[in-house]
PDB file of N, CA, C and O in Angstrom:
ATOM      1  N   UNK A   1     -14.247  12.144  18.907  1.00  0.00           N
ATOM      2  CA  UNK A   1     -15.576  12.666  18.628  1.00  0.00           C
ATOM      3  C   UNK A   1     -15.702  13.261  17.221  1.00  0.00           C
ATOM      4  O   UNK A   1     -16.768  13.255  16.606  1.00  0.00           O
ATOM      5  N   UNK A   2     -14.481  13.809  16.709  1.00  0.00           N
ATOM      6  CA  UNK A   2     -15.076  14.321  15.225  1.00  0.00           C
ATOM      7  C   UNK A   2     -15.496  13.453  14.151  1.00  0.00           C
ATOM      8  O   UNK A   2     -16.117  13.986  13.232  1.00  0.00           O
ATOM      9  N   UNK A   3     -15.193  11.781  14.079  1.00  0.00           N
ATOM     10  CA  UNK A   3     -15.501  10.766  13.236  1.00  0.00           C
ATOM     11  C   UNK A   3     -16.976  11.167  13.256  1.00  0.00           C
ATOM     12  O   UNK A   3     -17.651  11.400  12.254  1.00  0.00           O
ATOM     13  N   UNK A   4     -17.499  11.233  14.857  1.00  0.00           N
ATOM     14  CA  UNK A   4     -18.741  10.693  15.270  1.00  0.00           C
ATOM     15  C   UNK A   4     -19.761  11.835  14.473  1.00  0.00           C
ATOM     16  O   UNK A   4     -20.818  11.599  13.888  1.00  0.00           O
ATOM     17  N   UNK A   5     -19.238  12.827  14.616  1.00  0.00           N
ATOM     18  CA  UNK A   5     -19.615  14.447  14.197  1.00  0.00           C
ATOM     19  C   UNK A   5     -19.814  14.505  12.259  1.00  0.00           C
ATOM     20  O   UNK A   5     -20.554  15.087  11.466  1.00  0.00           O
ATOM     21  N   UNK A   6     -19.115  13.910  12.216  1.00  0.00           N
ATOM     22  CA  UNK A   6     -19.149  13.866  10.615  1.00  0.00           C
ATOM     23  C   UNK A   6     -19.639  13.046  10.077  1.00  0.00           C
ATOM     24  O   UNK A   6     -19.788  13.387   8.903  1.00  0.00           O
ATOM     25  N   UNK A   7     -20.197  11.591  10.356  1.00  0.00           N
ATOM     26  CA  UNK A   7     -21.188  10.610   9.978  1.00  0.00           C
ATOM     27  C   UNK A   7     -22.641  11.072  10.963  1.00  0.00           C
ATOM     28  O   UNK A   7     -23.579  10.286  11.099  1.00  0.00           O
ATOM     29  N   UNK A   8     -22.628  12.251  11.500  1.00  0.00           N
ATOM     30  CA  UNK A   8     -23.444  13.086  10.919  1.00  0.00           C
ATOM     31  C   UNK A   8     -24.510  13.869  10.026  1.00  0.00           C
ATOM     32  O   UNK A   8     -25.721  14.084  10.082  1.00  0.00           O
ATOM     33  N   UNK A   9     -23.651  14.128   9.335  1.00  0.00           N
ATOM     34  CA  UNK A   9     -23.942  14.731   7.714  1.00  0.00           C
ATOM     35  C   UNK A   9     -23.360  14.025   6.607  1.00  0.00           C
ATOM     36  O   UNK A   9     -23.366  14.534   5.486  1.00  0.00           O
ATOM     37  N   UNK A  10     -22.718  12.582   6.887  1.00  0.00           N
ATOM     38  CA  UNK A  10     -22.634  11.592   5.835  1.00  0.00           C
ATOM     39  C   UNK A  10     -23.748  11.631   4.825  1.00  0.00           C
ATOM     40  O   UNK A  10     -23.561  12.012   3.669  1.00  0.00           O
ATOM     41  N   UNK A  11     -24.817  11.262   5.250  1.00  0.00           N
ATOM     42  CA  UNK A  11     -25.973  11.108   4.678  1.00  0.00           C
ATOM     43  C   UNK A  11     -26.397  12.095   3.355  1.00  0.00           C
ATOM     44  O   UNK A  11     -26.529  11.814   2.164  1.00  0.00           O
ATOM     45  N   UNK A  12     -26.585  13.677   4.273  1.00  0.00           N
ATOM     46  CA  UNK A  12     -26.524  14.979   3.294  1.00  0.00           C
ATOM     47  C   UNK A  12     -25.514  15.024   1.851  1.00  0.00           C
ATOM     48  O   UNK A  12     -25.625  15.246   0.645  1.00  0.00           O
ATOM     49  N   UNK A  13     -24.390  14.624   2.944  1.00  0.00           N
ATOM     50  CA  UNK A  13     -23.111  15.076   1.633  1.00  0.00           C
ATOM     51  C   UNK A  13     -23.484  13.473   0.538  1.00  0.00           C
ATOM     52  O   UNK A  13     -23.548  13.470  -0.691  1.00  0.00           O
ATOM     53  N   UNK A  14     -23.585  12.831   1.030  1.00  0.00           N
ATOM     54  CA  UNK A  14     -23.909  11.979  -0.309  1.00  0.00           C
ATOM     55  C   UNK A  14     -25.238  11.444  -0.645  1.00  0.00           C
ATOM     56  O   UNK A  14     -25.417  10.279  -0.999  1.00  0.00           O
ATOM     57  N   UNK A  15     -26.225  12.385  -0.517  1.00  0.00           N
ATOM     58  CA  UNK A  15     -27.366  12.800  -0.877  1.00  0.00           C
ATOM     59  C   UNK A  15     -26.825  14.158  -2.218  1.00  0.00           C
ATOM     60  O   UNK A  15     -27.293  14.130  -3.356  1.00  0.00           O
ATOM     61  N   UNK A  16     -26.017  15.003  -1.855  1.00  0.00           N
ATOM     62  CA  UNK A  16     -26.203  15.758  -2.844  1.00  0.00           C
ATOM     63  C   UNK A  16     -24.479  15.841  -3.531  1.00  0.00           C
ATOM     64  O   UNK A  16     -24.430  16.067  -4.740  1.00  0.00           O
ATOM     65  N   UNK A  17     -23.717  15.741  -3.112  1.00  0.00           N
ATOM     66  CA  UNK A  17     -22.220  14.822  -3.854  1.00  0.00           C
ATOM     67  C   UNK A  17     -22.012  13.566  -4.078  1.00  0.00           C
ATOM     68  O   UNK A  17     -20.840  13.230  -4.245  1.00  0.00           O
ATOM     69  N   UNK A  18     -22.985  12.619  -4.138  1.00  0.00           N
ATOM     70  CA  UNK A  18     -22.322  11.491  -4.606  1.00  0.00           C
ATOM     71  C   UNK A  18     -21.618  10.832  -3.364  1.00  0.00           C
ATOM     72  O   UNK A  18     -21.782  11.375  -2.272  1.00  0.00           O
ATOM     73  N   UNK A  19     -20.701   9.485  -3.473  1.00  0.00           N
ATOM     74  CA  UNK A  19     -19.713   9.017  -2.534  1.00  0.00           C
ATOM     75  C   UNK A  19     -18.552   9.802  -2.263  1.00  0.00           C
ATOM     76  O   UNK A  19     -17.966  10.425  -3.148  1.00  0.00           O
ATOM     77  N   UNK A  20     -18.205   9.792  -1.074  1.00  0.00           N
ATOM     78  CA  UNK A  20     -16.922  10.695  -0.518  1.00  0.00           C
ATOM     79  C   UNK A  20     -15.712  10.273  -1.288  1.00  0.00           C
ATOM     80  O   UNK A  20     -15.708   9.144  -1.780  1.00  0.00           O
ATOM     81  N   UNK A  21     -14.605  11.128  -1.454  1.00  0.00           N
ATOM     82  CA  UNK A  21     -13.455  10.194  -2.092  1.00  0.00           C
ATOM     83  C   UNK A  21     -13.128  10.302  -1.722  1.00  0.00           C
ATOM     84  O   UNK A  21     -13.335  11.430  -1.275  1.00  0.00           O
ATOM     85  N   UNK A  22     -11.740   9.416  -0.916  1.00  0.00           N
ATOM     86  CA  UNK A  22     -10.530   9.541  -0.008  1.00  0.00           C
ATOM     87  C   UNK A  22     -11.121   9.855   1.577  1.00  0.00           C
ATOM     88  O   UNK A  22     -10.389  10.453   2.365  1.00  0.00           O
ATOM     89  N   UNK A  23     -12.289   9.476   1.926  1.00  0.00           N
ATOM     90  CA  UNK A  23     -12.933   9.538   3.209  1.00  0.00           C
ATOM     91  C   UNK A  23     -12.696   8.923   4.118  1.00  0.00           C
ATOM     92  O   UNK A  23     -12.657   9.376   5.261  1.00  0.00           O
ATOM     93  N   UNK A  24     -12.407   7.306   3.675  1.00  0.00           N
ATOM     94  CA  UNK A  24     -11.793   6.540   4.795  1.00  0.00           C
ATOM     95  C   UNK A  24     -10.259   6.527   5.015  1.00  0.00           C
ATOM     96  O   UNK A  24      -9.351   6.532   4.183  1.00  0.00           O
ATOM     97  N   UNK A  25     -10.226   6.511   6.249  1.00  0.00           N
ATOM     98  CA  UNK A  25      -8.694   6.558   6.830  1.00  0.00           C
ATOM     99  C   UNK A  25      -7.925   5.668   7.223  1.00  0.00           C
ATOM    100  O   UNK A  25      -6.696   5.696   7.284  1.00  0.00           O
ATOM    101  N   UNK A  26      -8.622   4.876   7.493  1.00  0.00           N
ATOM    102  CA  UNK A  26      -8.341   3.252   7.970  1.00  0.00           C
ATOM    103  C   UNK A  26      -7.306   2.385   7.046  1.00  0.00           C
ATOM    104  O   UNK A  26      -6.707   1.435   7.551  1.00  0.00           O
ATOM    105  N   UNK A  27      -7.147   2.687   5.896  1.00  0.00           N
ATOM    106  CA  UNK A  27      -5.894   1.648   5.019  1.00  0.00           C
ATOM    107  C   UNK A  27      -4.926   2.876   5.058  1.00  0.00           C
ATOM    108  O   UNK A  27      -3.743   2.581   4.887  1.00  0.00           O
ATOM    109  N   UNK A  28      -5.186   4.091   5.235  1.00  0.00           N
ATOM    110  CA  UNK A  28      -4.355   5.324   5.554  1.00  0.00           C
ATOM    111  C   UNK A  28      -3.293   4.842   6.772  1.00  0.00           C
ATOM    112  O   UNK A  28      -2.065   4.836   6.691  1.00  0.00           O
ATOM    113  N   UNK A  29      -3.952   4.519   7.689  1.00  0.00           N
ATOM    114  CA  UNK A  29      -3.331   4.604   8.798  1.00  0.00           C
ATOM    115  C   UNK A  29      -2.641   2.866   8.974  1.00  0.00           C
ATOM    116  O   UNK A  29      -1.635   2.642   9.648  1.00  0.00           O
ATOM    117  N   UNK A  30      -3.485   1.684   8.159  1.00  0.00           N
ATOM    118  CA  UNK A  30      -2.545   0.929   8.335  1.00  0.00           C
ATOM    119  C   UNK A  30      -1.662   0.675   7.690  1.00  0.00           C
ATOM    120  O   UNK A  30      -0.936  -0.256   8.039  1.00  0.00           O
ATOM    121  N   UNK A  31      -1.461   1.208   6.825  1.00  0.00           N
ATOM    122  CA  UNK A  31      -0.511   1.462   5.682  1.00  0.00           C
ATOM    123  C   UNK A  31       0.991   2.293   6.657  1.00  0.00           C
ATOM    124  O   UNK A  31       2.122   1.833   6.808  1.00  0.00           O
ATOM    125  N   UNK A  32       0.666   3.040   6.944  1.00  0.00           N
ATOM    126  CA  UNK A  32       1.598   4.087   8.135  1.00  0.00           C
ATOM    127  C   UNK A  32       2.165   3.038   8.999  1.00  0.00           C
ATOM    128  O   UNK A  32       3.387   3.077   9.146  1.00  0.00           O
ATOM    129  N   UNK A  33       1.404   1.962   9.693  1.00  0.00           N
ATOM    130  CA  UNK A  33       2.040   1.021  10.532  1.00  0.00           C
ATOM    131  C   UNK A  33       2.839   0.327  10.046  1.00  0.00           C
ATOM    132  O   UNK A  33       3.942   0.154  10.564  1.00  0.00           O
ATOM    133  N   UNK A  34       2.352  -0.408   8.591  1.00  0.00           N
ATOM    134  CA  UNK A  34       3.250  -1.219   7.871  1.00  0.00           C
ATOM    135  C   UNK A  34       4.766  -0.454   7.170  1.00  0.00           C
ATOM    136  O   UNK A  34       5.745  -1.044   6.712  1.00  0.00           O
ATOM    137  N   UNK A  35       4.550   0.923   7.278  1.00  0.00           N
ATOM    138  CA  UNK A  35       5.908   1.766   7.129  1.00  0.00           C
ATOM    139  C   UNK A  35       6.742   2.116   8.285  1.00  0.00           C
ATOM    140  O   UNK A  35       7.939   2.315   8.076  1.00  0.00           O
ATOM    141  N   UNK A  36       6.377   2.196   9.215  1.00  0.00           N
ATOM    142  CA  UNK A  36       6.755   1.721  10.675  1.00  0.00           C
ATOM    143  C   UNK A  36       7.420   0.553  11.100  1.00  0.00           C
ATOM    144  O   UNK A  36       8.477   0.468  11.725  1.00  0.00           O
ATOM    145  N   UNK A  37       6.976   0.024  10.854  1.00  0.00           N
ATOM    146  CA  UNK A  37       7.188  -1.702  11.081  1.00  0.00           C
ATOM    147  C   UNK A  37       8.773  -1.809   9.837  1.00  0.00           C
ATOM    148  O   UNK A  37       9.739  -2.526  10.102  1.00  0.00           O
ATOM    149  N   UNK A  38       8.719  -1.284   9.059  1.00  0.00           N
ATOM    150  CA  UNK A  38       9.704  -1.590   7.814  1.00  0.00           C
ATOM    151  C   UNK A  38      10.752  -1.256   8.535  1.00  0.00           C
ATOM    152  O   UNK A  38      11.627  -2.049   8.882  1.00  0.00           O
ATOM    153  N   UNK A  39      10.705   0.452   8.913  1.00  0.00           N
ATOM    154  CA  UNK A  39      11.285   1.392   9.674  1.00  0.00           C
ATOM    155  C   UNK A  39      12.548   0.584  10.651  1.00  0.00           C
ATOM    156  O   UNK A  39      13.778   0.609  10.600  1.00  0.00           O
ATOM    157  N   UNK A  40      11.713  -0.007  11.395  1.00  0.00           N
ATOM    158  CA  UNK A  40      12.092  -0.555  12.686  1.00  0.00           C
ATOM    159  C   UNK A  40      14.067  -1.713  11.965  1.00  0.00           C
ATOM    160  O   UNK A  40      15.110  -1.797  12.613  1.00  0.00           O
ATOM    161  N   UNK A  41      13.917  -2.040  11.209  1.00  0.00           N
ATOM    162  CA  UNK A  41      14.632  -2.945  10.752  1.00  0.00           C
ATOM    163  C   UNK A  41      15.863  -1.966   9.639  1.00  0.00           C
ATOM    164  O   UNK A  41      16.652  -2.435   8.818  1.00  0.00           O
ATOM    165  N   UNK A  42      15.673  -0.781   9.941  1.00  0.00           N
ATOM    166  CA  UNK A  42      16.664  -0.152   9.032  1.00  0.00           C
ATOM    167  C   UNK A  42      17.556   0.989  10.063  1.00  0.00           C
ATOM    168  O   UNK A  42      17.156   1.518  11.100  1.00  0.00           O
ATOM    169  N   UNK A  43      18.856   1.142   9.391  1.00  0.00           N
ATOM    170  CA  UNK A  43      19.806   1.860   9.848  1.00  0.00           C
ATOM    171  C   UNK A  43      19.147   3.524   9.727  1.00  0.00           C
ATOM    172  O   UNK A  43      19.706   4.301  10.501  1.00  0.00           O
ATOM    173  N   UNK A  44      18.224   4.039   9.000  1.00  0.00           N
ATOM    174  CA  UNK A  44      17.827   5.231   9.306  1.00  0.00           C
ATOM    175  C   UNK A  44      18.956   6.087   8.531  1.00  0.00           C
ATOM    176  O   UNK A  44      19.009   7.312   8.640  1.00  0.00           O
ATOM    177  N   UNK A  45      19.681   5.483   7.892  1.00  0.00           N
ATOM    178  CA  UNK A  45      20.595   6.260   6.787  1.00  0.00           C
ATOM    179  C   UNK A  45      19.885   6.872   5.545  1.00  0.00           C
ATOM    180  O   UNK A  45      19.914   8.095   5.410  1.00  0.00           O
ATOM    181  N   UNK A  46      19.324   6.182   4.736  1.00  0.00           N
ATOM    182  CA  UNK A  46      18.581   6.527   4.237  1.00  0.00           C
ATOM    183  C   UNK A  46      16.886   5.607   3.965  1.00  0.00           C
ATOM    184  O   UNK A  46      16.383   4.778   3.206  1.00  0.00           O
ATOM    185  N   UNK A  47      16.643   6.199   4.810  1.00  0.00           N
ATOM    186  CA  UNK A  47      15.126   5.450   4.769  1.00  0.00           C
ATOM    187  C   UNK A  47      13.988   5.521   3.416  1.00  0.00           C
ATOM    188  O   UNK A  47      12.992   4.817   3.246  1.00  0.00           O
ATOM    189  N   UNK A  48      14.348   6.264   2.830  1.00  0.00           N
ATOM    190  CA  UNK A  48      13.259   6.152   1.174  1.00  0.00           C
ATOM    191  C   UNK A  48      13.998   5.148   0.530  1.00  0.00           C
ATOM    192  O   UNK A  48      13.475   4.446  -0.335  1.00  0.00           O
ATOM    193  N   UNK A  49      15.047   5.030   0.840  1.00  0.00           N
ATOM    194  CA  UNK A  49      15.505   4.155  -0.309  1.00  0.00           C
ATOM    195  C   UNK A  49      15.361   2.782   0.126  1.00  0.00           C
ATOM    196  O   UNK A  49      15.356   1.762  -0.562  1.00  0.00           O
ATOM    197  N   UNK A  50      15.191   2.979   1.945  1.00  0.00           N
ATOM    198  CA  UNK A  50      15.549   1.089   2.723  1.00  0.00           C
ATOM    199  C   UNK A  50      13.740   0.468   1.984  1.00  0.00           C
ATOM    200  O   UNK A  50      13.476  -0.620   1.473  1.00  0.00           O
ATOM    201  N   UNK A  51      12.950   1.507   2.190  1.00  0.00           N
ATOM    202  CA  UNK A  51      11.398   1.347   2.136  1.00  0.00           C
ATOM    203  C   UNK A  51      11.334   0.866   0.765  1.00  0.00           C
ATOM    204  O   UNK A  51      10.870  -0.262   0.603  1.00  0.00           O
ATOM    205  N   UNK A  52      11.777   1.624  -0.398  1.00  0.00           N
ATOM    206  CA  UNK A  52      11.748   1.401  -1.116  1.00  0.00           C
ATOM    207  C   UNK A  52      12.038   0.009  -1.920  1.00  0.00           C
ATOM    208  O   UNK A  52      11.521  -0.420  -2.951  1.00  0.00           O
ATOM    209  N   UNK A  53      12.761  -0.385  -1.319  1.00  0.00           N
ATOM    210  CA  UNK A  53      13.833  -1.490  -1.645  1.00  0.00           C
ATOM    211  C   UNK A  53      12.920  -2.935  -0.858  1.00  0.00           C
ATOM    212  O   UNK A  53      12.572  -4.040  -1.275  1.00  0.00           O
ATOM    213  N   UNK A  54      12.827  -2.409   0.091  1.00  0.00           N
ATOM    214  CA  UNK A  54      11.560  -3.525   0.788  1.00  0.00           C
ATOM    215  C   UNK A  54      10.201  -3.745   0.204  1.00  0.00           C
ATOM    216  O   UNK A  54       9.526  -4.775   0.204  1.00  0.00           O
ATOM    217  N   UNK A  55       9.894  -2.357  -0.380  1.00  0.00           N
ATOM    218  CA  UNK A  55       8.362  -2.861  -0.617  1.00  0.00           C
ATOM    219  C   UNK A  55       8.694  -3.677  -2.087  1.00  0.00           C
ATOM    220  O   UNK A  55       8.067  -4.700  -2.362  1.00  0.00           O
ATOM    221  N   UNK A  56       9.681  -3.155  -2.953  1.00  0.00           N
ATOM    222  CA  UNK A  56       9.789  -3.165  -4.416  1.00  0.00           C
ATOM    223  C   UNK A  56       9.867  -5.264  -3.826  1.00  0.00           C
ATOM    224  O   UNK A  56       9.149  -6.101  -4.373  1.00  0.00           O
ATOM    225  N   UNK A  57      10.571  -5.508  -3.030  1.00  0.00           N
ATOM    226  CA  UNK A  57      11.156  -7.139  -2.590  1.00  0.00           C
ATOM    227  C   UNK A  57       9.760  -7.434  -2.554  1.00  0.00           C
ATOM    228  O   UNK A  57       9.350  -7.903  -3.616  1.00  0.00           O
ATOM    229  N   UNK A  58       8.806  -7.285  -1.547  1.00  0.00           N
ATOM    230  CA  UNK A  58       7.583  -7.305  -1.208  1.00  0.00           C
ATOM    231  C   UNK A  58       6.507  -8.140  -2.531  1.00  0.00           C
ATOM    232  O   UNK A  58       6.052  -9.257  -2.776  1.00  0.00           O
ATOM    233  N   UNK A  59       6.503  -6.639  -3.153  1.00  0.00           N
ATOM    234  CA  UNK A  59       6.052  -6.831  -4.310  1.00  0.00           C
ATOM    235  C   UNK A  59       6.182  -7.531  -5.654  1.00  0.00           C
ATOM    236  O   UNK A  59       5.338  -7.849  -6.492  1.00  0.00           O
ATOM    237  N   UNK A  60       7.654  -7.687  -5.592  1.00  0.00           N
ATOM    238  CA  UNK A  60       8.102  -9.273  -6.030  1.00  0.00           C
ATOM    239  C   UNK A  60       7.860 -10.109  -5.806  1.00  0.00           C
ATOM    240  O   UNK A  60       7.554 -10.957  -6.644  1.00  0.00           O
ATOM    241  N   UNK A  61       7.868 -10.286  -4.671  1.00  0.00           N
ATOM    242  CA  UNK A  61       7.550 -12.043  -4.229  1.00  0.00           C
ATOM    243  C   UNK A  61       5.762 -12.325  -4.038  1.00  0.00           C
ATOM    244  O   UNK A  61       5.158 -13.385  -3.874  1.00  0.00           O
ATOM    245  N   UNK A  62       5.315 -11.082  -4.126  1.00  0.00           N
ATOM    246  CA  UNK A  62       4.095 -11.563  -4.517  1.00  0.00           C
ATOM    247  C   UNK A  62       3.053 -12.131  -5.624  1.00  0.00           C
ATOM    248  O   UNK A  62       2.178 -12.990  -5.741  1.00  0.00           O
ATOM    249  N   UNK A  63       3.852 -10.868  -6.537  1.00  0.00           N
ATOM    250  CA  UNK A  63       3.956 -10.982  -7.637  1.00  0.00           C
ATOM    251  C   UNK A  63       4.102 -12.791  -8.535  1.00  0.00           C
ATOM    252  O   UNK A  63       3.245 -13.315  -9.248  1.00  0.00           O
ATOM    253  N   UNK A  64       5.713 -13.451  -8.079  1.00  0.00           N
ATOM    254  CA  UNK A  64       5.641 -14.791  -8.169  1.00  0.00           C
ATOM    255  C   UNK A  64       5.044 -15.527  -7.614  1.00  0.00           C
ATOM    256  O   UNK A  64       4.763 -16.594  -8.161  1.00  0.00           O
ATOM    257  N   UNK A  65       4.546 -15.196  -6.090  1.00  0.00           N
ATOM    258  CA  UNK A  65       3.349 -16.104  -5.612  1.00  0.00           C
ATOM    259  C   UNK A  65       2.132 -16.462  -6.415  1.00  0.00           C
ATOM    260  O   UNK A  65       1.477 -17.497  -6.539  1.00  0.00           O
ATOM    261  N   UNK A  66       2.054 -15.261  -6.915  1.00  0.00           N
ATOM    262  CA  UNK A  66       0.400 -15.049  -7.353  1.00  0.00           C
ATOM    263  C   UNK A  66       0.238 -15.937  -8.790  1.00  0.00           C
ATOM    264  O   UNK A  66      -0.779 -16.196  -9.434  1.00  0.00           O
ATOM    265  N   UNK A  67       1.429 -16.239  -8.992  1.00  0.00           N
ATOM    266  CA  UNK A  67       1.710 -17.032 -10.806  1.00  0.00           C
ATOM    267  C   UNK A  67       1.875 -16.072 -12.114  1.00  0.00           C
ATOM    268  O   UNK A  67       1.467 -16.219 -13.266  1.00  0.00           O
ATOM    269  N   UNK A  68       2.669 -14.978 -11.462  1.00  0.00           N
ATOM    270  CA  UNK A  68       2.978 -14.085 -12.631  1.00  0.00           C
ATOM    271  C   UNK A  68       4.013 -14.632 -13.715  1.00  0.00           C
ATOM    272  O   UNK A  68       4.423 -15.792 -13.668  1.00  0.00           O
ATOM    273  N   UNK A  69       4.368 -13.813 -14.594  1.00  0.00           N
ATOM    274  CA  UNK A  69       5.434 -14.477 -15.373  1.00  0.00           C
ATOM    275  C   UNK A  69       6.162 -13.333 -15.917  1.00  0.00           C
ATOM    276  O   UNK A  69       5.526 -12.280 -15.963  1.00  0.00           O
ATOM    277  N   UNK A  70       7.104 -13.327 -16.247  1.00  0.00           N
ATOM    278  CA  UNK A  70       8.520 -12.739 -16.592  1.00  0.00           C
ATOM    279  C   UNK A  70       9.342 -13.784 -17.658  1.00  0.00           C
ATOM    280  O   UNK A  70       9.280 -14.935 -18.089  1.00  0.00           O
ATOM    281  N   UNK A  71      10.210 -12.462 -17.774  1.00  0.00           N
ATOM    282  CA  UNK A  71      11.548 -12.775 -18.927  1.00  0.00           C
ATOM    283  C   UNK A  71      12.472 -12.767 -18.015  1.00  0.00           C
ATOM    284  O   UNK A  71      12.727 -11.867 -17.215  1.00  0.00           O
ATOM    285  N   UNK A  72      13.087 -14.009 -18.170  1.00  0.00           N
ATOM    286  CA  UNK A  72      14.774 -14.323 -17.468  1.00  0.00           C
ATOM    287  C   UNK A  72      15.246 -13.685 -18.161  1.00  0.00           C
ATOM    288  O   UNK A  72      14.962 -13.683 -19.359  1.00  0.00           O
ATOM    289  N   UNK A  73      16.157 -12.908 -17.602  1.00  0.00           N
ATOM    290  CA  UNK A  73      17.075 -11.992 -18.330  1.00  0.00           C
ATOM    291  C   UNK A  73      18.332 -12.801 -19.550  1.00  0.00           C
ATOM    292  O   UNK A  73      18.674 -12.444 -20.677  1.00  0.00           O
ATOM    293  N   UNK A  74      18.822 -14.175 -18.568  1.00  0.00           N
ATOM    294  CA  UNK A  74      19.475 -14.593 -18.496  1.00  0.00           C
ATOM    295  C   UNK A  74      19.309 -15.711 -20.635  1.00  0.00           C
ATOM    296  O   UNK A  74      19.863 -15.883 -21.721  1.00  0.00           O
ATOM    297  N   UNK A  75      18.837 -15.844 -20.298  1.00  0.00           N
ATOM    298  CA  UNK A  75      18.303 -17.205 -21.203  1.00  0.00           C
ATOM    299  C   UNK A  75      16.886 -16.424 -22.353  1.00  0.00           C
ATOM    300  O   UNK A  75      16.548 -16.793 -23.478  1.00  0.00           O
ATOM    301  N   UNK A  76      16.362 -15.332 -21.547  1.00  0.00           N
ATOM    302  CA  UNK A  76      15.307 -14.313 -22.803  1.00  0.00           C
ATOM    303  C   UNK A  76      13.967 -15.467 -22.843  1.00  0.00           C
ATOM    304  O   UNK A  76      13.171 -15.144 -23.725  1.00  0.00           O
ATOM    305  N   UNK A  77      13.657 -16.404 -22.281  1.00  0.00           N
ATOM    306  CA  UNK A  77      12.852 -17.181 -21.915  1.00  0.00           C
ATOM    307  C   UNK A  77      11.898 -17.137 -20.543  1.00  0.00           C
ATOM    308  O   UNK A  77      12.223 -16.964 -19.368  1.00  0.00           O
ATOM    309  N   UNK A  78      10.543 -17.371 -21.178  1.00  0.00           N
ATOM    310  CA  UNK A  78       9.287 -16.467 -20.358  1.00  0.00           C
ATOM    311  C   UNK A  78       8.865 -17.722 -19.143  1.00  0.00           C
ATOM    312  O   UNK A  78       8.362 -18.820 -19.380  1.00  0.00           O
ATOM    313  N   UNK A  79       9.276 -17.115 -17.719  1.00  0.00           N
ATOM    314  CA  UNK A  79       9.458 -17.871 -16.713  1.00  0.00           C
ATOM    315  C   UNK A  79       7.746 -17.890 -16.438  1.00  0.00           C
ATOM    316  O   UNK A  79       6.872 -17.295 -17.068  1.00  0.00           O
ATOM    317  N   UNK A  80       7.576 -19.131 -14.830  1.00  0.00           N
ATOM    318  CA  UNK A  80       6.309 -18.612 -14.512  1.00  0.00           C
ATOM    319  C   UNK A  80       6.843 -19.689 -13.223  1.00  0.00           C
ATOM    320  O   UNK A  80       7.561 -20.673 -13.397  1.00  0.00           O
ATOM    321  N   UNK A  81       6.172 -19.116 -11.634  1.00  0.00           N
ATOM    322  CA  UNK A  81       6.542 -19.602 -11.035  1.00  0.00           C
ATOM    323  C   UNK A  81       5.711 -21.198 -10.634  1.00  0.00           C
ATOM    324  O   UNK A  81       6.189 -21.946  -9.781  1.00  0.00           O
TER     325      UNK A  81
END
């Protein structure tokens, strides 16, 4: 009931503030699942670093999905996938 309670006075508050910032919760909370979900697949030894290490992978491989490009370390020549 408090969502319900507070779109409410949505209207008021951005009648006289402008848009809410940080109001919605919803990529909040699925964001929390998708750290959960990581969770599930680690020894719990040290978990900032398992998360870390997953999202940083994550974000790599999207990264080359998407047609980014980089320096091979190897050769100093500008890759692209």
């Amino acid at each position: 009931k408090p969502k319900y309670h507070m779109l409410c006075h949505a209207s008021y508050w951005m009648q006289q503030y402008g848009p809410q910032v940080n109001y919605h919760v919803e990529e909040e909370e699925a964001m929390n699942s998708c750290l959960r979900l990581q969770l599930e697949h680690s020894n719990r030894q040290g978990p900032s670093r398992d998360l870390a290490h997953r999202f940083a992978v994550s974000e790599g491989l999207k990264f080359i999905l998407q047609g980014g490009r980089w320096v091979n370390p190897k050769s100093k020549e500008l890759c692209q996938a």
